[in-house]
VMD Tcl script that draws the C-alpha trace (Angstrom):
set ca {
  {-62.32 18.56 32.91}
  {-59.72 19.63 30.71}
  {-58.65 18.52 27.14}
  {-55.14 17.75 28.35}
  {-57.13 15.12 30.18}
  {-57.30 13.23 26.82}
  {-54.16 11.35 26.11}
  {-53.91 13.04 23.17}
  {-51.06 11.79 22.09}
  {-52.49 8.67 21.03}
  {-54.29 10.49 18.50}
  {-52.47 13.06 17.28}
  {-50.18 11.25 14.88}
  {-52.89 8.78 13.36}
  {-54.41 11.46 10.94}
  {-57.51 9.43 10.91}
  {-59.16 7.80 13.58}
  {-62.15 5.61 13.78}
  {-64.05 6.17 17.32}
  {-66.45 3.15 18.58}
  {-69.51 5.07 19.84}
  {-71.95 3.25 21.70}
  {-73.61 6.41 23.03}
  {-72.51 5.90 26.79}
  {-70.86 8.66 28.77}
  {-67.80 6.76 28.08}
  {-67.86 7.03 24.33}
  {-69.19 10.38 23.83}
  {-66.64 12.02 26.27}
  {-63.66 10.25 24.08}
  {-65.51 11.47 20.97}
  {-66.06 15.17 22.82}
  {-62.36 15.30 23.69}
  {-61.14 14.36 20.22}
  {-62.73 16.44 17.86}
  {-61.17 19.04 19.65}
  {-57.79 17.67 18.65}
  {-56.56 19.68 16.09}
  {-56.21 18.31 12.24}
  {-57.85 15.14 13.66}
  {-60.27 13.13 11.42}
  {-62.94 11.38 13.27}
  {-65.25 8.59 11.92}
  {-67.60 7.57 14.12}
  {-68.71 4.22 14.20}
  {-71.51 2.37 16.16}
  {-72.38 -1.14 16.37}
  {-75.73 -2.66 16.64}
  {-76.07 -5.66 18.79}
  {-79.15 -6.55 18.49}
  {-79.62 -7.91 22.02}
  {-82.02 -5.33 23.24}
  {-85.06 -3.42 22.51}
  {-83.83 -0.23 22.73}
  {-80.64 -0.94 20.11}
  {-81.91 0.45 17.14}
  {-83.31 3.82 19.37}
  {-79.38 3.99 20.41}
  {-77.98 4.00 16.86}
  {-79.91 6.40 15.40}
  {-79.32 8.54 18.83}
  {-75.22 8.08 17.79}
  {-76.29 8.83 14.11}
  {-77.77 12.62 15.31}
  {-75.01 13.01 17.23}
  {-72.51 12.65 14.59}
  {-74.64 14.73 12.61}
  {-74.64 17.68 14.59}
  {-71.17 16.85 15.33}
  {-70.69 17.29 11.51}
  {-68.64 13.81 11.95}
  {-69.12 11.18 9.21}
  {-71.09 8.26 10.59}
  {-70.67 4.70 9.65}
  {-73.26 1.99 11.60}
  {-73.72 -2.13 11.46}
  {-76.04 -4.27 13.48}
  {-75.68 -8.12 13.70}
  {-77.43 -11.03 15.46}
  {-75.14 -10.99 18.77}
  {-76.79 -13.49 20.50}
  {-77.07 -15.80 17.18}
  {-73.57 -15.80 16.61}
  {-72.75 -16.66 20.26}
  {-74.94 -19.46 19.88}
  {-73.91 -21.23 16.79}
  {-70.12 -20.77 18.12}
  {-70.94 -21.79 21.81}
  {-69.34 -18.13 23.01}
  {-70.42 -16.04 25.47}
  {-72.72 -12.78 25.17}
  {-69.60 -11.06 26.09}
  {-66.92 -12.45 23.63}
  {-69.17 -12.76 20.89}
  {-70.34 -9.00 21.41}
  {-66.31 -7.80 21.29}
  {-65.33 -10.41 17.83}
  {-68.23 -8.68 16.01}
  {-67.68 -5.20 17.48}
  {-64.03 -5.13 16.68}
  {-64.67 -6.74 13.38}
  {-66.82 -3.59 12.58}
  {-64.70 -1.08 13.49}
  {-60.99 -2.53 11.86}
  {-63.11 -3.34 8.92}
  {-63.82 0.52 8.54}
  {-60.71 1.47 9.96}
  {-58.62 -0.32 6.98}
  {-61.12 0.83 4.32}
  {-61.23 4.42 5.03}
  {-56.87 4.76 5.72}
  {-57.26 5.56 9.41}
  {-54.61 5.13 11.61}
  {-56.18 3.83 14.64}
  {-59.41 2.84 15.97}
  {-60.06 3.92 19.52}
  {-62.34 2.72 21.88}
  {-63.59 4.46 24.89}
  {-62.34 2.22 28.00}
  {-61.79 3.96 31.37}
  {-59.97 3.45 34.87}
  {-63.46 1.33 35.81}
  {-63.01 -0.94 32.87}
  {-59.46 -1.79 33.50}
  {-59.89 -2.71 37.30}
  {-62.98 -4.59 36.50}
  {-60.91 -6.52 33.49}
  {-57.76 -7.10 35.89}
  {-60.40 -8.89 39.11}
  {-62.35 -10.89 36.32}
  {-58.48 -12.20 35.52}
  {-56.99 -12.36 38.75}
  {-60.69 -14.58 39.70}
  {-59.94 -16.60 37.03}
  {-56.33 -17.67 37.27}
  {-54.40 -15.31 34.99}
  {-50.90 -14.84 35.23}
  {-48.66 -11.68 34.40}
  {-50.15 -11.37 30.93}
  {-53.56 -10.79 32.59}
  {-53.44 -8.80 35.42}
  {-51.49 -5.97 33.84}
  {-54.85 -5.44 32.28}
  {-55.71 -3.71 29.20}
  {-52.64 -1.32 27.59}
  {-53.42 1.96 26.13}
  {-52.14 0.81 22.90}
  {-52.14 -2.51 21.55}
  {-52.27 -4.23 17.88}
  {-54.88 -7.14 17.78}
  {-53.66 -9.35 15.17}
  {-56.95 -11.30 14.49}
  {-58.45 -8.17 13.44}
  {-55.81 -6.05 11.69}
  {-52.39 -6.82 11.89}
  {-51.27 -3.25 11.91}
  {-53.89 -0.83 12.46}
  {-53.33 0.00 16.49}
  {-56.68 0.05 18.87}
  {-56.23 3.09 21.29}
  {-57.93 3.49 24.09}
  {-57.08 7.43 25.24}
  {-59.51 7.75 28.08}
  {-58.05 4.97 30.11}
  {-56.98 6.93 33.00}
  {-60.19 8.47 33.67}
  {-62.96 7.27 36.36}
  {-66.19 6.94 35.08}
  {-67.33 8.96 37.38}
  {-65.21 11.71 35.52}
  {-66.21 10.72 31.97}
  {-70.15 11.22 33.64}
  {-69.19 14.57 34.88}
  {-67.83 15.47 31.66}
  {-70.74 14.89 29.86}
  {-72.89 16.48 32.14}
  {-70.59 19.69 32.61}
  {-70.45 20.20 28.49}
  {-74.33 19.38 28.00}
  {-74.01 16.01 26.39}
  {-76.89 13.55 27.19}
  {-75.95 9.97 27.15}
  {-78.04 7.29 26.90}
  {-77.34 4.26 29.59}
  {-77.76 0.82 28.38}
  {-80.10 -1.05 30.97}
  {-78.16 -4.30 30.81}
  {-75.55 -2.48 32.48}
  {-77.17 -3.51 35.79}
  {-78.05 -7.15 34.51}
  {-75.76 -9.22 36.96}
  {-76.81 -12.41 35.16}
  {-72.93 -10.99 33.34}
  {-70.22 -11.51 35.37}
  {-68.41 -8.03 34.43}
  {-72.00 -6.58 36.30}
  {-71.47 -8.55 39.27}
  {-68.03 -7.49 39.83}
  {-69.18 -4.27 39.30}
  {-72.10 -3.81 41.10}
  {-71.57 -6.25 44.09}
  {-67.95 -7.70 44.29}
  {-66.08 -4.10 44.10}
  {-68.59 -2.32 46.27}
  {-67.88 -5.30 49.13}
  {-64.17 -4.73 48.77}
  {-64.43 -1.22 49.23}
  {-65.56 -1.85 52.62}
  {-62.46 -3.36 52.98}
  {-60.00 -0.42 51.68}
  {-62.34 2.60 50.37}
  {-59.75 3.26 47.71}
  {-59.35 -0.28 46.11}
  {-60.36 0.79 42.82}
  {-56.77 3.17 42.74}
  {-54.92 0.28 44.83}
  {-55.76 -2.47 42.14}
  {-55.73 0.09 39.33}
  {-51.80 1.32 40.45}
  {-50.88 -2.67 41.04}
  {-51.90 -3.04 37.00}
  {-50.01 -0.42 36.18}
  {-47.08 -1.45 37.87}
  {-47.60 -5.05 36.86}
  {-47.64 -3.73 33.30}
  {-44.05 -2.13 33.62}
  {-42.68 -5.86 35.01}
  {-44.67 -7.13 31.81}
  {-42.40 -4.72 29.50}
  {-39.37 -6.58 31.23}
  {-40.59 -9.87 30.77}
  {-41.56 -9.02 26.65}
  {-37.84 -8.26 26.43}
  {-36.78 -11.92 28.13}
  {-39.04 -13.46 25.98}
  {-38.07 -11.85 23.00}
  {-34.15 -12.53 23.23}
  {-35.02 -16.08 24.40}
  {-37.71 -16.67 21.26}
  {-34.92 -17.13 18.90}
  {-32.77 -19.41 21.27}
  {-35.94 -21.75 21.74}
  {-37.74 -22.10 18.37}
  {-36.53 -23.72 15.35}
  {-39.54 -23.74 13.06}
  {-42.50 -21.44 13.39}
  {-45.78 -22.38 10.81}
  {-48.92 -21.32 10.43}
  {-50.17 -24.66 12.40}
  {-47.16 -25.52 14.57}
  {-44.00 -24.22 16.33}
  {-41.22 -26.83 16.73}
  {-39.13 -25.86 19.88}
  {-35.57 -26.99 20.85}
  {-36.54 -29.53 23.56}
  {-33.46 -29.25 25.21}
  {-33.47 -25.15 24.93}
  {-37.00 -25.20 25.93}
  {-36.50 -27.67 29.15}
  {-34.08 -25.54 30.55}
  {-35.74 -22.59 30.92}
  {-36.55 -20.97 34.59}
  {-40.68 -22.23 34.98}
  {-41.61 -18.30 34.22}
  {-40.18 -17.69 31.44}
  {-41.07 -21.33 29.97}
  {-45.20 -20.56 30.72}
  {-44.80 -17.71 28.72}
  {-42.68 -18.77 25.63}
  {-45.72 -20.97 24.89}
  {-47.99 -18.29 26.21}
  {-46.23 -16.32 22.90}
  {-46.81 -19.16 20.89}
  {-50.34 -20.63 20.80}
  {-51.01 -16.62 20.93}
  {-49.68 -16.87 17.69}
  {-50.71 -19.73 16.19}
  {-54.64 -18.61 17.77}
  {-54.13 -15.14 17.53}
  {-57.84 -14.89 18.77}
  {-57.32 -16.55 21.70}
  {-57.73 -14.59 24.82}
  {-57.73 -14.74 28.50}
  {-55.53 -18.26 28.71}
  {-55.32 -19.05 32.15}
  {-52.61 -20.25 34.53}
  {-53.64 -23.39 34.92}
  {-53.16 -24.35 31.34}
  {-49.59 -22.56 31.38}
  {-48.76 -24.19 34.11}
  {-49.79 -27.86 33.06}
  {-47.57 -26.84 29.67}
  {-44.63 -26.15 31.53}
  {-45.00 -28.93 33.91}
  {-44.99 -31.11 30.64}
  {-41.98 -29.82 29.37}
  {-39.50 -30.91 31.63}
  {-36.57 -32.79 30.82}
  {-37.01 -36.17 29.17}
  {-35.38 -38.72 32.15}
  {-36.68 -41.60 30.80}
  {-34.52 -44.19 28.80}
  {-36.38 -43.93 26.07}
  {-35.04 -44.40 22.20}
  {-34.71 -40.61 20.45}
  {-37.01 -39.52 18.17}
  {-39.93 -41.54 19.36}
  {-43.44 -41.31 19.49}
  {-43.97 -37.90 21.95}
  {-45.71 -37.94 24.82}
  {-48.41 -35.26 25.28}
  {-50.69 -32.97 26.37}
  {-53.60 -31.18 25.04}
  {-54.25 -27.07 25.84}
  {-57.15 -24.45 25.07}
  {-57.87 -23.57 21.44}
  {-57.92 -26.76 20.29}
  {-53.61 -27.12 20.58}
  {-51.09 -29.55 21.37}
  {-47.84 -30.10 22.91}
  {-46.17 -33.16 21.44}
  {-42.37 -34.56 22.19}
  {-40.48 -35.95 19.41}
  {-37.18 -37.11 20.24}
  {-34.87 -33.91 20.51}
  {-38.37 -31.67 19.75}
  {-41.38 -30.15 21.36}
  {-44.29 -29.51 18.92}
  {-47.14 -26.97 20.33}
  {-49.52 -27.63 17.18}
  {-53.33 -28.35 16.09}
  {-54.52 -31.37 15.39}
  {-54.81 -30.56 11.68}
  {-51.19 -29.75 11.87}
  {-48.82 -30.49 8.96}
  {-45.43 -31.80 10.95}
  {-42.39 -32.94 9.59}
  {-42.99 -37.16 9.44}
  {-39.30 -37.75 9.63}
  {-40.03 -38.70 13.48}
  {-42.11 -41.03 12.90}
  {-41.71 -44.69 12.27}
  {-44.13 -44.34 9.20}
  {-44.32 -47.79 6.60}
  {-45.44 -47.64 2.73}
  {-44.91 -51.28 2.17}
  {-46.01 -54.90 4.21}
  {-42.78 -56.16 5.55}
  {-42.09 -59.93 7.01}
  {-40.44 -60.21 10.33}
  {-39.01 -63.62 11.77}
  {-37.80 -64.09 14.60}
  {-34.24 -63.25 15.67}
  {-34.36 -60.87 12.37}
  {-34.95 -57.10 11.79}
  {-36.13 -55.04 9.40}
  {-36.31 -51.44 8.69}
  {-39.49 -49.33 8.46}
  {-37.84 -46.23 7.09}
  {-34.59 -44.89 6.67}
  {-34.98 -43.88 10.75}
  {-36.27 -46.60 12.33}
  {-35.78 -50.43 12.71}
  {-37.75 -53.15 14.34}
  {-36.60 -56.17 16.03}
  {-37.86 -59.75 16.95}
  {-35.82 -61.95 19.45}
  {-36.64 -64.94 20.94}
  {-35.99 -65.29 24.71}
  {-36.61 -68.21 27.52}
  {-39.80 -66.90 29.37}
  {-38.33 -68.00 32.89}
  {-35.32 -65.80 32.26}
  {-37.28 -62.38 30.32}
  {-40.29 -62.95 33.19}
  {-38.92 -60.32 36.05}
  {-37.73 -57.62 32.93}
  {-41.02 -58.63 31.12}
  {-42.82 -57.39 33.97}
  {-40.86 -54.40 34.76}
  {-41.38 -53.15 31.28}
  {-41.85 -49.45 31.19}
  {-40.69 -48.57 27.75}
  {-43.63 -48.34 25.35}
  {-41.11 -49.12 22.36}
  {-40.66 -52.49 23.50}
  {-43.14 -55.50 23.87}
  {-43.06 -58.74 25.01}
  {-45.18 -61.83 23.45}
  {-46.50 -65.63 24.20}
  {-44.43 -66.65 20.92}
  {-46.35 -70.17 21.15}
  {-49.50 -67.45 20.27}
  {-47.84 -65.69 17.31}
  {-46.19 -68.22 15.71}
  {-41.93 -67.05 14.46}
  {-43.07 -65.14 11.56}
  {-44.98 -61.44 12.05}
  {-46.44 -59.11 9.57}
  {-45.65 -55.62 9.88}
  {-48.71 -53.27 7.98}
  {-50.36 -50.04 8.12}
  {-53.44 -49.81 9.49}
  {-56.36 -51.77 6.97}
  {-60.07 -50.25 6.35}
  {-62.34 -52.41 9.60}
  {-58.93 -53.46 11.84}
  {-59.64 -54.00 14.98}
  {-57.65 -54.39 18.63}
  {-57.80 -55.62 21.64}
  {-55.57 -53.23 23.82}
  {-53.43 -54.87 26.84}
  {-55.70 -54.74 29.81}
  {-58.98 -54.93 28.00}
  {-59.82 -58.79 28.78}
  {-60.31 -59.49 24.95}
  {-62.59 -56.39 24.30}
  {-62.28 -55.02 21.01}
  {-62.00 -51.54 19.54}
  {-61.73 -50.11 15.94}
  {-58.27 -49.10 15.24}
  {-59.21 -45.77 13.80}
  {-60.90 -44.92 17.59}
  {-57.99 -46.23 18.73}
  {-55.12 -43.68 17.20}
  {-58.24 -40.77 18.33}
  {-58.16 -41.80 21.45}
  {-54.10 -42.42 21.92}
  {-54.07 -38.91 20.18}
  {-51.64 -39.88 17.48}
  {-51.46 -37.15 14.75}
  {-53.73 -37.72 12.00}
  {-50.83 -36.96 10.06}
  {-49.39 -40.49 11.04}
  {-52.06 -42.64 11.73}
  {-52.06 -44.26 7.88}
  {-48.38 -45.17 7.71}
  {-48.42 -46.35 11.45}
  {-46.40 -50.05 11.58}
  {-48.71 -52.45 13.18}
  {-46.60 -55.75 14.13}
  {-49.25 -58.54 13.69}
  {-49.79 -62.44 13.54}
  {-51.55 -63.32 10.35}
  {-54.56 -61.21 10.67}
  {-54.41 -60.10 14.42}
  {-52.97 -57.52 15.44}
  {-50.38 -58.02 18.01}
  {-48.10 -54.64 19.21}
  {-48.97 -50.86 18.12}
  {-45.45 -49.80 18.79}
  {-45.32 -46.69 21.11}
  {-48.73 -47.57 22.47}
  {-50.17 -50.58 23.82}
  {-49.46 -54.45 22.58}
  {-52.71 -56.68 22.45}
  {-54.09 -58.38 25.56}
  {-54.64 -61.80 23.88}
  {-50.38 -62.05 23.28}
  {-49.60 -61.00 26.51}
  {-47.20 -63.23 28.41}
  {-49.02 -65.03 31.74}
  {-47.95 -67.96 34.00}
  {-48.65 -70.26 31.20}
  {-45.84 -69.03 28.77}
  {-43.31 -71.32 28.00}
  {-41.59 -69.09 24.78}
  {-41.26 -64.88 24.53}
  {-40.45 -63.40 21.63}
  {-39.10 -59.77 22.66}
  {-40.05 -56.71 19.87}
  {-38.05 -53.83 19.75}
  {-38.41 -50.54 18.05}
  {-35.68 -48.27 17.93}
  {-33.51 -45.55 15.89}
  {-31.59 -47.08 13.53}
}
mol new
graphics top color blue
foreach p $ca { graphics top sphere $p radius 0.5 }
foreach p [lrange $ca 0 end-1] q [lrange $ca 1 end] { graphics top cylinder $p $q radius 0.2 }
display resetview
């Protein structure tokens, strides 16, 4: 093996470069390769998980290396399997946050230009079948690039990964052919991890298949990745066209812009944007890209504009809400404008055949109708700003409040069983942001309509209703 082997070029223009070392073939082939890289400075950095017996043996066999190396050495060890615990992660993920942590941490404090880690061909087939098995789309089966930022970790210190094109067979070779000794990490061949099992029993079985899988998946990643370069440029010139408002807890979309874009495109827009607003979020699968762009359609419904959204909740703790003439993808703690919503500050009196005005957006409406005649429409009621009451059970004369401390409600369909109002707006999912200045239309102390939601089942209209008093909430 020859240096040119190295993709040098990676390193040559960082100046400084920190090198993750675990003490595998892997690592100390990169490492091998690099300090022959002219002007180079190398740190070498190994991380101490703390998972197995033989850990601390490992980091003090990196530590002589670097020594006779004449490499400055930098070392951290932390309770892996703690932290995966108290943050319900896996092994795996919680292994990589702390890792990367480490070496960016370093990376920033010592001026280096990249940190480079020593993935190779195996890796990158083994991380493009763990994402086809699990439902990725473009953005995961290109696999891992050569040269990425990871914003969670340092928003402008590169992670390199120079050895990428090499087997591991070749890295092993290496090592052996310039008189490094490695040491192997035993849980390597644990297939309780899934990365093992691929790589010890699913791989092998498809080889029997096509002997030269490895290079067929490894060349359909690569060429995946060039499509991926396309599609970056799409979604880039379409970004600006799409979002109107971009926060650290929301982006506020165009719905209209948004609704018409090919299905594609749309999954990925989003993709781009609860990236952003979790930039730690990894491996998001199709299935939750595809039930985001299946929500985002466009709005049919005869519904009034700038209403209560409709929704649907993603990974990472986000949602995508529709307000009127906007899509919000945001997190529940999210700060959104509250000029959509029909929010109250004050009790208001409603009579019948009379309106008021919640805000300066929004107006409510009480008239009275013959039952016979609003029966059929009653019925056929699919618009969840409008309600229909037994006005012989709520009197001519509503209140119209926010939401008092012990309130409680009997949704439509509940046969008189009762629920707190504050479980209530959890479980209807309205933004905490506008549960306190929701308008709740009642009758003395009951409560009788949540506009946008549900009206109560003790007011509903029934064969016995003789007066209906229809309530309307609309933009005003």
């Amino acid at each position: 093996m020859m240096n040119n082997q190295l993709r040098a070029h990676q390193l040559e223009q960082t100046g400084m470069v920190v090198i993750g070392v675990s003490g595998g073939p892997d690592s100390l082939c990169l490492l091998d390769l690099a300090r022959q890289i002219s002007g180079l400075k190398i740190i070498v950095a190994h991380f101490n998980h703390q998972l197995r017996t033989e850990a601390d043996h490992e980091a003090e066999f990196v530590k002589r290396v670097a020594e006779q190396m004449r490499l400055p050495f930098v070392s951290e060890a932390a309770d892996v399997g703690n932290y995966a615990k108290e943050r319900k992660l896996s092994l795996e993920e919680a292994a990589r946050i702390l890792r990367y942590r480490f070496l960016f941490k370093h990376a920033r404090s010592e001026g280096a230009g990249a940190v480079a880690v020593g993935h190779t061909a195996d890796d990158q087939v083994e991380t493009v079948l763990m994402h086809f098995l699990r439902g990725a789309g473009l953005a995961g089966l290109k696999g891992m690039a050569g040269r990425t930022l990871l914003p969670e970790f340092d928003p402008e210190i590169p992670l390199v990964r120079p050895i990428l094109h090499l087997w591991r067979s070749e890295t092993e070779a290496y090592c052996h052919e310039h008189e490094l000794q490695p040491v192997y990490d035993p849980s390597n061949n644990d297939e309780t991890y899934f990365r093992n099992r691929l790589r010890h029993s699913l791989i092998p079985d498809l080889e029997k298949y096509n002997p030269r899988f490895k290079q067929t998946l490894l060349r359909t990643a690569e060429a995946l990745a060039g499509d991926y370069e396309a599609l970056t440029e799409a979604i880039d010139s379409t970004w600006s066209k799409v979002v109107v408002r971009e926060e650290p807890d929301h982006i506020m979309f165009l719905a209209s812009a948004l609704e018409m874009l090919p299905s594609g495109l749309k999954r990925n827009i989003i993709r781009r944007a609860m990236e952003s607003l979790r930039p730690g979020m990894r491996n998001l699968d199709f299935e939750t890209l595809e039930r985001a762009a299946a929500f985002v359609v466009p709005n049919t419904q005869s519904l009034p504009p700038n209403m209560v959204p409709r929704h649907v909740e993603l990974s990472g703790g986000l949602t995508l809400y529709r307000e009127g003439e906007s899509i919000f993808l945001a997190a529940l703690e999210a700060d959104l404008p509250s000029a959509q919503w029909p929010l109250i500050d004050k009790i208001h009196e409603l009579a019948v055949n009379g309106q008021v005005r919640l805000n300066i957006n929004f107006i409510l409406s009480a008239v009275e109708l013959e039952a016979e005649a609003a029966w059929t429409e009653a019925y056929e009621n699919g618009d969840p700003f409008t309600a229909w009451v037994d006005a012989d059970r709520t009197g001519n004369l509503f209140t119209v409040r926010a939401r008092r401390a012990g309130d409680i409600f009997s949704p439509l369909g509940m046969n008189r069983q009762t629920i707190k109002m504050r479980e209530f707006y959890i479980n209807v999912k309205i933004p905490r942001r506008a549960r306190a200045g929701w308008p709740l239309v009642c009758a003395g102390d009951e409560i009788v309509w949540v506009p946008g939601y549900r009206m109560a089942h003790p007011f509903r209209i029934n064969e016995k209703t003789k007066r209906v008093v229809k309530l309307i909430l609309k933009a005003g």
